[in-house]
N, C-alpha and C positions, 0 to 999 in steps of 0.2 A: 504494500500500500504506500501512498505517496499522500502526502500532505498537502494541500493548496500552499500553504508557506514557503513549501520545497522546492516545488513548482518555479514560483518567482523567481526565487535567488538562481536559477540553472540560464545561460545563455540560450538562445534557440539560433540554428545555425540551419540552412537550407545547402542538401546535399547536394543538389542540382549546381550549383555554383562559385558553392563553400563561404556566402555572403552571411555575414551577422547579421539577424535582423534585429537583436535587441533580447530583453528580459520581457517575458509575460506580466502583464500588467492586470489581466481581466480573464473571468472564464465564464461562457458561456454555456447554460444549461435548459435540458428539457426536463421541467418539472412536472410532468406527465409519466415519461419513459425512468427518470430518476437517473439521466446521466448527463456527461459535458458531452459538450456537440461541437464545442471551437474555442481557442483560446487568443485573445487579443494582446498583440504589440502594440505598447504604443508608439507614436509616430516622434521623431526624435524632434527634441525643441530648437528654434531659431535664433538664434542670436539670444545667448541667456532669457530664453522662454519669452522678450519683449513682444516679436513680432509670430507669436502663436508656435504651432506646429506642423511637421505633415502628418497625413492622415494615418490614424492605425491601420495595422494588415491584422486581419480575422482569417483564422490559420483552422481550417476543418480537420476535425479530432482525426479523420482518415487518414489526412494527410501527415501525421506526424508518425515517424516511423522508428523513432527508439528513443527511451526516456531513458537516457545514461546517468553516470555520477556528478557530473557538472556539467551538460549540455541536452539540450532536446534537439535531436535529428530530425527535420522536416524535409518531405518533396513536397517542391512548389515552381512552376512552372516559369520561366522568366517575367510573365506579366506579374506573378505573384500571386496573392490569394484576393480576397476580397480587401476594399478599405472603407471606411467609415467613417464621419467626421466628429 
């Protein structure tokens, strides 16, 4: 088992192109089914956070393909996954 806390602290890194996308910021859940369904980066700050951000990437639970000791392994496609404002 894996803790939401754990979660965060682990870099997520996409094995399609070995780019950093950042630490898990948000997790997405069906409270119906009682699972997560996608986990959200968020988008990195501008200019010491003055002039906002870019958008988060929404990363589908499918798509993540190894939750290691200090890194989450994603494929994601070069457009990436979903983003969100």
């Amino acid at each position: 088992m894996v803790k939401t806390s754990e979660l965060r602290m682990k870099d997520v890194i996409n094995v399609v192109d070995g780019r950093r996308l950042g630490l898990i910021g948000d997790l997405e859940l069906d409270l119906e089914k009682g699972r997560v369904t996608s986990v959200v980066v968020p988008g990195i700050s501008r200019f010491l956070g003055l002039f906002g951000r870019d958008r988060d990437t929404v990363i589908e639970w499918e798509q993540i393909q190894k939750i290691g000791q200090d890194v989450i392994l994603v494929e994601m496609s070069a457009g990436g996954g979903q983003s969100s404002s």
